[in-house]
DSSP file (Angstrom, degrees, kcal/mol; ACC not computed):
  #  RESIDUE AA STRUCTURE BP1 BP2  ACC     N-H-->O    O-->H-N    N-H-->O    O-->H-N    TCO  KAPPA ALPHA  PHI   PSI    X-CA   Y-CA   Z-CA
    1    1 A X              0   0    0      0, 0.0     2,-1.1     0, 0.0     6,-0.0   0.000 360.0 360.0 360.0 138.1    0.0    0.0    0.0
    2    2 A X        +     0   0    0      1,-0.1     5,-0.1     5,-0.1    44,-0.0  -0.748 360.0 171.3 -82.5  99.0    1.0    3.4   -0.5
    3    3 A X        +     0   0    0     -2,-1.1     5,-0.2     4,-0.1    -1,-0.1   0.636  38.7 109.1 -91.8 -15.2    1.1    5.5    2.4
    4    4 A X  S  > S-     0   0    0     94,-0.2     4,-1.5     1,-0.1     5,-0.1   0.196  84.0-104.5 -56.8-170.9    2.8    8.7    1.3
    5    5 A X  T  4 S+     0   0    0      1,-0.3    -1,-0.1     2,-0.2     4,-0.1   0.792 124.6  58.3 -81.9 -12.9    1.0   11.9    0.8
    6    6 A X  T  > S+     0   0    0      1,-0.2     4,-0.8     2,-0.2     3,-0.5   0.874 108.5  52.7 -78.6 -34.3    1.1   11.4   -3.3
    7    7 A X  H  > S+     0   0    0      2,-0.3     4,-2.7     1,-0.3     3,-0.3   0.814 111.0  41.9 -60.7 -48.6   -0.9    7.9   -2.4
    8    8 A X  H  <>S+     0   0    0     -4,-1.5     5,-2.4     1,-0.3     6,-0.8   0.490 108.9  57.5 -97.8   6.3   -3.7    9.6   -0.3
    9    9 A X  H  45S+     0   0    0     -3,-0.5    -1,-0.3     3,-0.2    -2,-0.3   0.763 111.3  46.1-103.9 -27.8   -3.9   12.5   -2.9
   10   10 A X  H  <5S+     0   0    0     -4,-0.8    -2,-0.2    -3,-0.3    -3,-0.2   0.987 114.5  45.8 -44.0 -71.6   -4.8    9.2   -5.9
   11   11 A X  T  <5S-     0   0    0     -4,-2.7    -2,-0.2     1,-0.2    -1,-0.1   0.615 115.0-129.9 -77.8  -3.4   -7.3    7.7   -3.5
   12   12 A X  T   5S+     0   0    0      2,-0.2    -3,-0.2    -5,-0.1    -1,-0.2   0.893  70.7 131.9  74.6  42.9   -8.8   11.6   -3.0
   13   13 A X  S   <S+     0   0    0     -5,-2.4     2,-0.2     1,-0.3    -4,-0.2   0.333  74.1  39.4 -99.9  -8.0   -8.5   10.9    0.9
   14   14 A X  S    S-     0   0    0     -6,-0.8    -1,-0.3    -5,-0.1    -2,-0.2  -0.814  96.1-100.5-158.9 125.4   -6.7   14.5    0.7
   15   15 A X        +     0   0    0     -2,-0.2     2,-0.2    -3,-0.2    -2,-0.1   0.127  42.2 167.5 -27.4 126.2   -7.2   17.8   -1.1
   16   16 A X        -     0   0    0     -7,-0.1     2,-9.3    11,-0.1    13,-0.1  -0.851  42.3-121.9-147.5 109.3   -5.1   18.4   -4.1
   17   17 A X        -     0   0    0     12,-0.2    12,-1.6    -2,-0.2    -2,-0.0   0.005  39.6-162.8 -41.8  45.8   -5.5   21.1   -6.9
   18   18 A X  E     +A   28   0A   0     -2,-9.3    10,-0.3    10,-0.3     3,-0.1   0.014  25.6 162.5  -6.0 112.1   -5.8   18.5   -9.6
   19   19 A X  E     +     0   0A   0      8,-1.3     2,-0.3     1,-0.5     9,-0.2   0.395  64.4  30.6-133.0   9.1   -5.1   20.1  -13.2
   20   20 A X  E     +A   27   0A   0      7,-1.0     7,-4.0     2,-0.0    -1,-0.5  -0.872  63.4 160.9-164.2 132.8   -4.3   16.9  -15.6
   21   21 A X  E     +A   26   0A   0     -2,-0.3     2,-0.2     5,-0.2     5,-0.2  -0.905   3.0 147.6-137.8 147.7   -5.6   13.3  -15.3
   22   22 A X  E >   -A   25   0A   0      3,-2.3     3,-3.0    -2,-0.3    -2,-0.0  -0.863  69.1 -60.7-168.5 174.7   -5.9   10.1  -17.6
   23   23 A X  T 3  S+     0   0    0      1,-0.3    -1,-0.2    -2,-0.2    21,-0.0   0.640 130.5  12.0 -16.7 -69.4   -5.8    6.2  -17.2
   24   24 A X  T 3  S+     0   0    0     20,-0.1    20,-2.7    -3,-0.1     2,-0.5   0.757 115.8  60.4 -88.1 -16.0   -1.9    6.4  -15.8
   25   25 A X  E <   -AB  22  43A   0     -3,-3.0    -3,-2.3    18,-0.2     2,-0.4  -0.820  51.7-175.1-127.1 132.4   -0.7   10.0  -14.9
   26   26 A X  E     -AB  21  42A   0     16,-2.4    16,-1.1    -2,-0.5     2,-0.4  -0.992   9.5-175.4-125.1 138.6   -2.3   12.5  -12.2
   27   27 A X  E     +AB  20  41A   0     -7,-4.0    -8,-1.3    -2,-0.4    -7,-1.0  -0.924   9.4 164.6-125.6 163.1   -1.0   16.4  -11.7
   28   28 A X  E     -AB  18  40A   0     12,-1.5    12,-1.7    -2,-0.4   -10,-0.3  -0.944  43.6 -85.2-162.1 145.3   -1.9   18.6   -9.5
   29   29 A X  E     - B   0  39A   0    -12,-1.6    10,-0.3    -2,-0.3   -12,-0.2  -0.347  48.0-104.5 -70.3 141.2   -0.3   21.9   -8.4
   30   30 A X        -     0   0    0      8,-2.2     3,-0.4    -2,-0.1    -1,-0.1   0.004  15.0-139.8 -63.0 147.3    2.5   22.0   -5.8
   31   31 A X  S    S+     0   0    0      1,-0.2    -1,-0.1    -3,-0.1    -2,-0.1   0.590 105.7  28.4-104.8   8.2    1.5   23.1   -2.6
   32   32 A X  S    S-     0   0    0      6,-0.1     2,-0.6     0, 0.0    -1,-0.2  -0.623  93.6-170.1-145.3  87.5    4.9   25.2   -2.1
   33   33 A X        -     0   0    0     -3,-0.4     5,-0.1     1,-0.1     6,-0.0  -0.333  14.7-147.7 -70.0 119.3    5.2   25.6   -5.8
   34   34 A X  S    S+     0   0    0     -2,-0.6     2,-0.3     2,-0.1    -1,-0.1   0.156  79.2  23.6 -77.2  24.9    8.9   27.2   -7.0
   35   35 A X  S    S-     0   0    0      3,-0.0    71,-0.1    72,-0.0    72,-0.1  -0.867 104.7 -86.4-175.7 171.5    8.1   29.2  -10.0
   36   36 A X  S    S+     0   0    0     -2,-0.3     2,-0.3     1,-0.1    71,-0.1   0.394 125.5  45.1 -78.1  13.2    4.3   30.8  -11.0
   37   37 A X  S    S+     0   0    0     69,-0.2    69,-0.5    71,-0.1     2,-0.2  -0.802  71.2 159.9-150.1 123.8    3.6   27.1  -12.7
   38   38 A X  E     + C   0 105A   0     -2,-0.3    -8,-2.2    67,-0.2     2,-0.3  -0.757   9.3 171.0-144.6  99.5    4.6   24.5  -10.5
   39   39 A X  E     -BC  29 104A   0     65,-2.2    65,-3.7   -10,-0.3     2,-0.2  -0.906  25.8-150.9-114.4 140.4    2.9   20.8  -11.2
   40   40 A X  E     -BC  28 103A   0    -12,-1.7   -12,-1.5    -2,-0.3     2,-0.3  -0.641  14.4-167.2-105.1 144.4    3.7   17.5   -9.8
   41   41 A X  E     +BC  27 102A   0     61,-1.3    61,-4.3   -14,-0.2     2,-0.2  -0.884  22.7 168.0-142.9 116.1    2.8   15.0  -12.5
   42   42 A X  E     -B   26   0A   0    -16,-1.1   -16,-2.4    59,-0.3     2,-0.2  -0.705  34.9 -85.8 -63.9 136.9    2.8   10.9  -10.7
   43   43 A X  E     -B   25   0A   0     57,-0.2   -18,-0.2   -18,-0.2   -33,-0.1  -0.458  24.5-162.4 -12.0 112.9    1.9    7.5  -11.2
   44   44 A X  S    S+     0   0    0    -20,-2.7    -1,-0.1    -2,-0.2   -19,-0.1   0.853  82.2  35.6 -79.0 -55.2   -1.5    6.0  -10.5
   45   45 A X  S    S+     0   0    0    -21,-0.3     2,-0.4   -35,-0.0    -1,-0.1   0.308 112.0  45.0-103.7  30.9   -1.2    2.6  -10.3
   46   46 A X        -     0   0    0      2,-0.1     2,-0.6   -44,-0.0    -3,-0.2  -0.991  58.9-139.2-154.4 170.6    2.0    2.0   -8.9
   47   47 A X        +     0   0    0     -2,-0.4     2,-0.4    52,-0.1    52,-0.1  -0.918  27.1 165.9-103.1 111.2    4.5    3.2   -5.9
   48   48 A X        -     0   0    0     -2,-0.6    52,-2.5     1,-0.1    -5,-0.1  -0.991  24.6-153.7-110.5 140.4    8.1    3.4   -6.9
   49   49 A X        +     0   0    0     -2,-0.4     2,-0.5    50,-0.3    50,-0.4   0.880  61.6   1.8 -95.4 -38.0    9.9    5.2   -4.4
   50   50 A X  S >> S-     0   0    0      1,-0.2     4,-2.0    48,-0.2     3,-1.8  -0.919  81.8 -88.8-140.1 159.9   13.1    6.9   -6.3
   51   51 A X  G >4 S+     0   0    0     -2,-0.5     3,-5.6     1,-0.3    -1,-0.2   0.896 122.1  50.3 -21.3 -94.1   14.4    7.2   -9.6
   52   52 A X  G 34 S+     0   0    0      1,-0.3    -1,-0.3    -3,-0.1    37,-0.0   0.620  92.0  68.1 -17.0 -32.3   16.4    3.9   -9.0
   53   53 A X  G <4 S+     0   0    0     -3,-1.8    -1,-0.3     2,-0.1    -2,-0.2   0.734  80.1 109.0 -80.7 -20.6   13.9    1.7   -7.8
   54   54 A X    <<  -     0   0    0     -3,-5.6     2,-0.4    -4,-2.0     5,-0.1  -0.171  59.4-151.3 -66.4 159.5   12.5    1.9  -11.4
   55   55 A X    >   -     0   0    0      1,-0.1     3,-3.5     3,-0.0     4,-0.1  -0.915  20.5-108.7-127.7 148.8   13.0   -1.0  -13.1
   56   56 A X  T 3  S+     0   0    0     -2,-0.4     4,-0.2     1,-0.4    -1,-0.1   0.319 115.5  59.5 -53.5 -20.5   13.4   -1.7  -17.0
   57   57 A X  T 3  S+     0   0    0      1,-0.2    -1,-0.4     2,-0.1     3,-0.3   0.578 103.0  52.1 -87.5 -24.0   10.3   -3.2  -17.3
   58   58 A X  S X> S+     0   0    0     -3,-3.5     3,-2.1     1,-0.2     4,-0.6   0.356  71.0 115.6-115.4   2.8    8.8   -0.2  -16.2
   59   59 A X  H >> S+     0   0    0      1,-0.2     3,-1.8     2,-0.2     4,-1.5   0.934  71.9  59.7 -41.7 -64.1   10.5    2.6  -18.6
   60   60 A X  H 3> S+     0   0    0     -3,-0.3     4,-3.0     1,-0.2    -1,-0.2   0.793  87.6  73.5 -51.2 -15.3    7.3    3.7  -20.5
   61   61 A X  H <4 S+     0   0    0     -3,-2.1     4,-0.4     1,-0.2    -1,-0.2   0.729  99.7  44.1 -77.9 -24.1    6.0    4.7  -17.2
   62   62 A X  H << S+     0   0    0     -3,-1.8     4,-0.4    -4,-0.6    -1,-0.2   0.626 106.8  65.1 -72.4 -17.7    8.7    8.0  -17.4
   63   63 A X  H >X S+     0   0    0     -4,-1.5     4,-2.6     2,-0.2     3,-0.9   0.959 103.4  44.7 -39.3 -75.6    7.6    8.3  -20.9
   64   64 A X  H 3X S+     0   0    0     -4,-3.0     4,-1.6     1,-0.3    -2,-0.2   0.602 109.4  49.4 -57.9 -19.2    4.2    9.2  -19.6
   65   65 A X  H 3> S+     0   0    0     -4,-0.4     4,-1.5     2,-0.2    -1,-0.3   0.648 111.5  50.2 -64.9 -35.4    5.0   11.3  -17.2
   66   66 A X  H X> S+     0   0    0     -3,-0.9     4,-2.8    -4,-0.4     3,-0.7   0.987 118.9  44.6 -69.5 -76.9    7.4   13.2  -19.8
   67   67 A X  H 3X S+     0   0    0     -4,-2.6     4,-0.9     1,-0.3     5,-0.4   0.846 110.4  47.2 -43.1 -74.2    4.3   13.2  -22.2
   68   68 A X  H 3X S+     0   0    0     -4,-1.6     4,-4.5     1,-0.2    -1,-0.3   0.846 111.0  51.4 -28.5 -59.0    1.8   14.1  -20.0
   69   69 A X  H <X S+     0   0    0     -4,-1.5     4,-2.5    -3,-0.7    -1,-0.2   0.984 115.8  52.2 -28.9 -61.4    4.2   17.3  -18.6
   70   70 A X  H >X S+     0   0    0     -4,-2.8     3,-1.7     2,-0.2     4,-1.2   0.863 110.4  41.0 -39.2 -80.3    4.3   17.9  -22.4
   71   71 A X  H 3X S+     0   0    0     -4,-0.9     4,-4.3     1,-0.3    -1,-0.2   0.834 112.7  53.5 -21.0 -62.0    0.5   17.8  -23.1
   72   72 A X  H 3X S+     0   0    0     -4,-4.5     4,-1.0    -5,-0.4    -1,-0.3   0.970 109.8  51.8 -59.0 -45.2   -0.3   19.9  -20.0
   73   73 A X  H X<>S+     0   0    0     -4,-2.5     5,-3.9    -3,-1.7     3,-0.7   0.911 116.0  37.2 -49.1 -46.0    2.4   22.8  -21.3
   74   74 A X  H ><5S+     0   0    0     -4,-1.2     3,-1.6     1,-0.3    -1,-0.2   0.980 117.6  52.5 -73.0 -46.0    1.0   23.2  -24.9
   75   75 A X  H 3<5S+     0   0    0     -4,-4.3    -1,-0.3     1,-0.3    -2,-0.2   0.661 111.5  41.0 -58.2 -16.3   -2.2   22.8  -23.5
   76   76 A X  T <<5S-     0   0    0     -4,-1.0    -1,-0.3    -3,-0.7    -2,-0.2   0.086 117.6-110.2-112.5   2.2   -1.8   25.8  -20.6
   77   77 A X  T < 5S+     0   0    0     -3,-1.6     4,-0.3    -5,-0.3    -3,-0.2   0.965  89.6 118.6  70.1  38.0    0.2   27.9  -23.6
   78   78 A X     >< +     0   0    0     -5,-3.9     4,-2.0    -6,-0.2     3,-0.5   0.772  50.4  81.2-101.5 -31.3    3.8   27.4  -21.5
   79   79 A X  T  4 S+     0   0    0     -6,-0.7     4,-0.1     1,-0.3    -5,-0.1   0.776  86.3  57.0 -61.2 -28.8    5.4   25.5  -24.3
   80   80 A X  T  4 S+     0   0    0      1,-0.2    -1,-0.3    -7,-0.2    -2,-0.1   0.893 114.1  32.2 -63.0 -47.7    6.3   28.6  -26.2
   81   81 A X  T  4 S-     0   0    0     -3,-0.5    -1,-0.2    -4,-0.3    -2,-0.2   0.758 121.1 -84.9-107.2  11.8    8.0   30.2  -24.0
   82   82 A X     <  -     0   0    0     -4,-2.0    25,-0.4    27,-0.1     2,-0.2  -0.493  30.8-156.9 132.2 159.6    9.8   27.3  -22.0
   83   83 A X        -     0   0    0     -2,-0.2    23,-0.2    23,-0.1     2,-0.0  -0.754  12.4-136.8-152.8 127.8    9.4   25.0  -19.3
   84   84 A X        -     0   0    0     21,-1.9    21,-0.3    -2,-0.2     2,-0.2  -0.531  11.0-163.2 -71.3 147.4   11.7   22.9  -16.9
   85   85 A X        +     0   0    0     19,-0.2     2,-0.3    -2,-0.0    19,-0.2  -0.903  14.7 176.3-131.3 143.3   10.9   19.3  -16.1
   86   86 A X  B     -D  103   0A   0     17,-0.8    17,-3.9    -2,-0.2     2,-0.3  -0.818  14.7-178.8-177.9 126.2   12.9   17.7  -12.6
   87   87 A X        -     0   0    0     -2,-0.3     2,-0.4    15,-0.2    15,-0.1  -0.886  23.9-145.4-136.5 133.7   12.4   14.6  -11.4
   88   88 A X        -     0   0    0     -2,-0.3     2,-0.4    13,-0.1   -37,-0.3  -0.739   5.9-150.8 -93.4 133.7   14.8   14.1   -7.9
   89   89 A X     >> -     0   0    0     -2,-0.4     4,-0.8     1,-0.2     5,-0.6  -0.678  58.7 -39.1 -77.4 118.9   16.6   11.1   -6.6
   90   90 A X  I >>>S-     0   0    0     -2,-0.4     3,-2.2     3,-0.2     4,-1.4   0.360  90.0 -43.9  38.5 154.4   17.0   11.1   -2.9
   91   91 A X  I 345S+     0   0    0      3,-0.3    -1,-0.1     1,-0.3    -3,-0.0   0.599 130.3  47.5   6.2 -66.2   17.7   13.7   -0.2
   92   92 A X  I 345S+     0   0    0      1,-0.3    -1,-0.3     2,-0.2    -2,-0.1   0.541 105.1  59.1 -99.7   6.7   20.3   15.5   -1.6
   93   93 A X  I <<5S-     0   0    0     -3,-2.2    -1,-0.3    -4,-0.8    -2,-0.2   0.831 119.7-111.9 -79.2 -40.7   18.5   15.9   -5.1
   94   94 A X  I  << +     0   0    0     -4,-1.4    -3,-0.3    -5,-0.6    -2,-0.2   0.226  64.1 156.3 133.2   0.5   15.8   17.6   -2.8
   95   95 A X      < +     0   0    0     -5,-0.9    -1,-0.2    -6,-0.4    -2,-0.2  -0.454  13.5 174.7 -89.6 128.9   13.1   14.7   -3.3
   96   96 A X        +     0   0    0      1,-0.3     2,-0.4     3,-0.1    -1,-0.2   0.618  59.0  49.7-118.7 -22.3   11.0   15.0   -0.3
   97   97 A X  S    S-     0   0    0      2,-0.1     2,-1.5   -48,-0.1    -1,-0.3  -0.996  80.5-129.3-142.9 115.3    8.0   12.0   -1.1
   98   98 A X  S    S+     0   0    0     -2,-0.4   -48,-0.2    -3,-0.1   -94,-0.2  -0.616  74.4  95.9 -94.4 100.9    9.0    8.8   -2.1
   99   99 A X  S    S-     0   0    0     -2,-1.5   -50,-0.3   -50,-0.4    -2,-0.1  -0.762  83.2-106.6-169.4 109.3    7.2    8.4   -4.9
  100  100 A X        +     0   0    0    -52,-2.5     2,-0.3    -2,-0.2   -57,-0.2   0.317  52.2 162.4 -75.2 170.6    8.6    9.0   -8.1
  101  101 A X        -     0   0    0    -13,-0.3     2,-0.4   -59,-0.1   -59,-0.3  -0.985  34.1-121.9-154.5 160.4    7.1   12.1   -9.5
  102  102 A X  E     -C   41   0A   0    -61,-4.3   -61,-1.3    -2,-0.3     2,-0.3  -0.986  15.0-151.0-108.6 134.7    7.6   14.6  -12.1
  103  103 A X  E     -CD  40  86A   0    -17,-3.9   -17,-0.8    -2,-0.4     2,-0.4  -0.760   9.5-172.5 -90.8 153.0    8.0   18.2  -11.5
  104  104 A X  E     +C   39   0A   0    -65,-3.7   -65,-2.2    -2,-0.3     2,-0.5  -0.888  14.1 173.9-132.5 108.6    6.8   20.9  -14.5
  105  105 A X  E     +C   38   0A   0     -2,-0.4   -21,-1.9   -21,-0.3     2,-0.2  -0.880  16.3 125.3-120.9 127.6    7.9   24.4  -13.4
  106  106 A X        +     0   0    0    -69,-0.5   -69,-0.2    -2,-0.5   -23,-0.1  -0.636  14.5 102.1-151.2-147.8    7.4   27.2  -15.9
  107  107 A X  S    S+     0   0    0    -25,-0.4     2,-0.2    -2,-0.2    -1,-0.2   0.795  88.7  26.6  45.3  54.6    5.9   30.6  -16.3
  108  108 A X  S    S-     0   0    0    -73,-0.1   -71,-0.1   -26,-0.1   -72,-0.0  -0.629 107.5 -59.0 166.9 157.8    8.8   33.0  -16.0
  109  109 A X        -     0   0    0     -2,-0.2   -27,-0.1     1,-0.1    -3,-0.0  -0.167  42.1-165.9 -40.8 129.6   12.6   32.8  -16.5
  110  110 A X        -     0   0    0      1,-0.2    -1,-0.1   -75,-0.0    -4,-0.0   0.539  27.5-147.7-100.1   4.6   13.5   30.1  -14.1
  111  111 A X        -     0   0    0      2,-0.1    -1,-0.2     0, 0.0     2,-0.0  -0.414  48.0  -6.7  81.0-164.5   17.6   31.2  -14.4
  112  112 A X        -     0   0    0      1,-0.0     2,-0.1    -2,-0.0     3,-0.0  -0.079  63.3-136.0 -69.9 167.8   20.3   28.7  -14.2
  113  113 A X  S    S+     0   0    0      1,-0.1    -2,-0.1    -2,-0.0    -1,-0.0  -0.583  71.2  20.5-139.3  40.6   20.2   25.1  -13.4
  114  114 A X        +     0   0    0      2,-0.1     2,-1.4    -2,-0.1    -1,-0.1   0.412  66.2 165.8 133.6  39.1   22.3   22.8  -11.0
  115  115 A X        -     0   0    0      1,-0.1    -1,-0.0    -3,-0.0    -3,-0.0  -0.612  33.4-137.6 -68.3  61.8   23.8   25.4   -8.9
  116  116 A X              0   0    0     -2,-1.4    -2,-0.1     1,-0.2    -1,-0.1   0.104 360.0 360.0 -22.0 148.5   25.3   23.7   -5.9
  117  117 A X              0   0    0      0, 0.0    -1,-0.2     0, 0.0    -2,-0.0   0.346 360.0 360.0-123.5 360.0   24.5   25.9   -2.3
């Protein structure tokens, strides 16, 4: 079972600004979002906890996530003038809910990129 917070926001057991669903993929906007468009794009029907844990079998399911990001950009009119997509590995990527997820943050310059602090 899948007990993280991404889990109980599939089974609608907690509030989430939902802005993209279909069969595999749910987004919904981040609830301490880092640029003026910040969407988490998931897996429904399975828990992988990080990047790593995905397994080979299991490839198309970052495909869809990718796609999906895509879809939601053109469709919200971001794709023209850019978007980032992030997905974090562990801790010191920043990745806070293990559960792999995509982030799509865009609607303003978002600057440089891989900046050690």
């Amino acid at each position: 079972m899948n007990d993280t917070i991404f889990g109980k926001i599939i089974r609608r057991e907690i509030p989430a600004t939902i802005v993209y669903e279909d069969e595999h993929v749910l987004a919904f906007k981040d609830i301490a979002p880092q640029a003026p468009v910040h969407v988490l794009f998931i897996p429904k029907q399975v828990h992988i906890p990080t990047l790593d844990d995905l397994k080979p079998d299991q490839a198309e399911l970052v495909g869809r996530l990718v796609l999906a990001a895509a879809e939601y950009a053109r469709k919200e009119g971001l794709a023209e003038d850019g978007y980032r997509v992030v997905m974090n590995c562990r801790d010191h990527a920043g990745q806070t809910v293990y559960h792999i997820h995509l982030h799509l943050l865009a609607g303003a310059p978002l600057g440089r990129f891989g900046t050690a602090h």
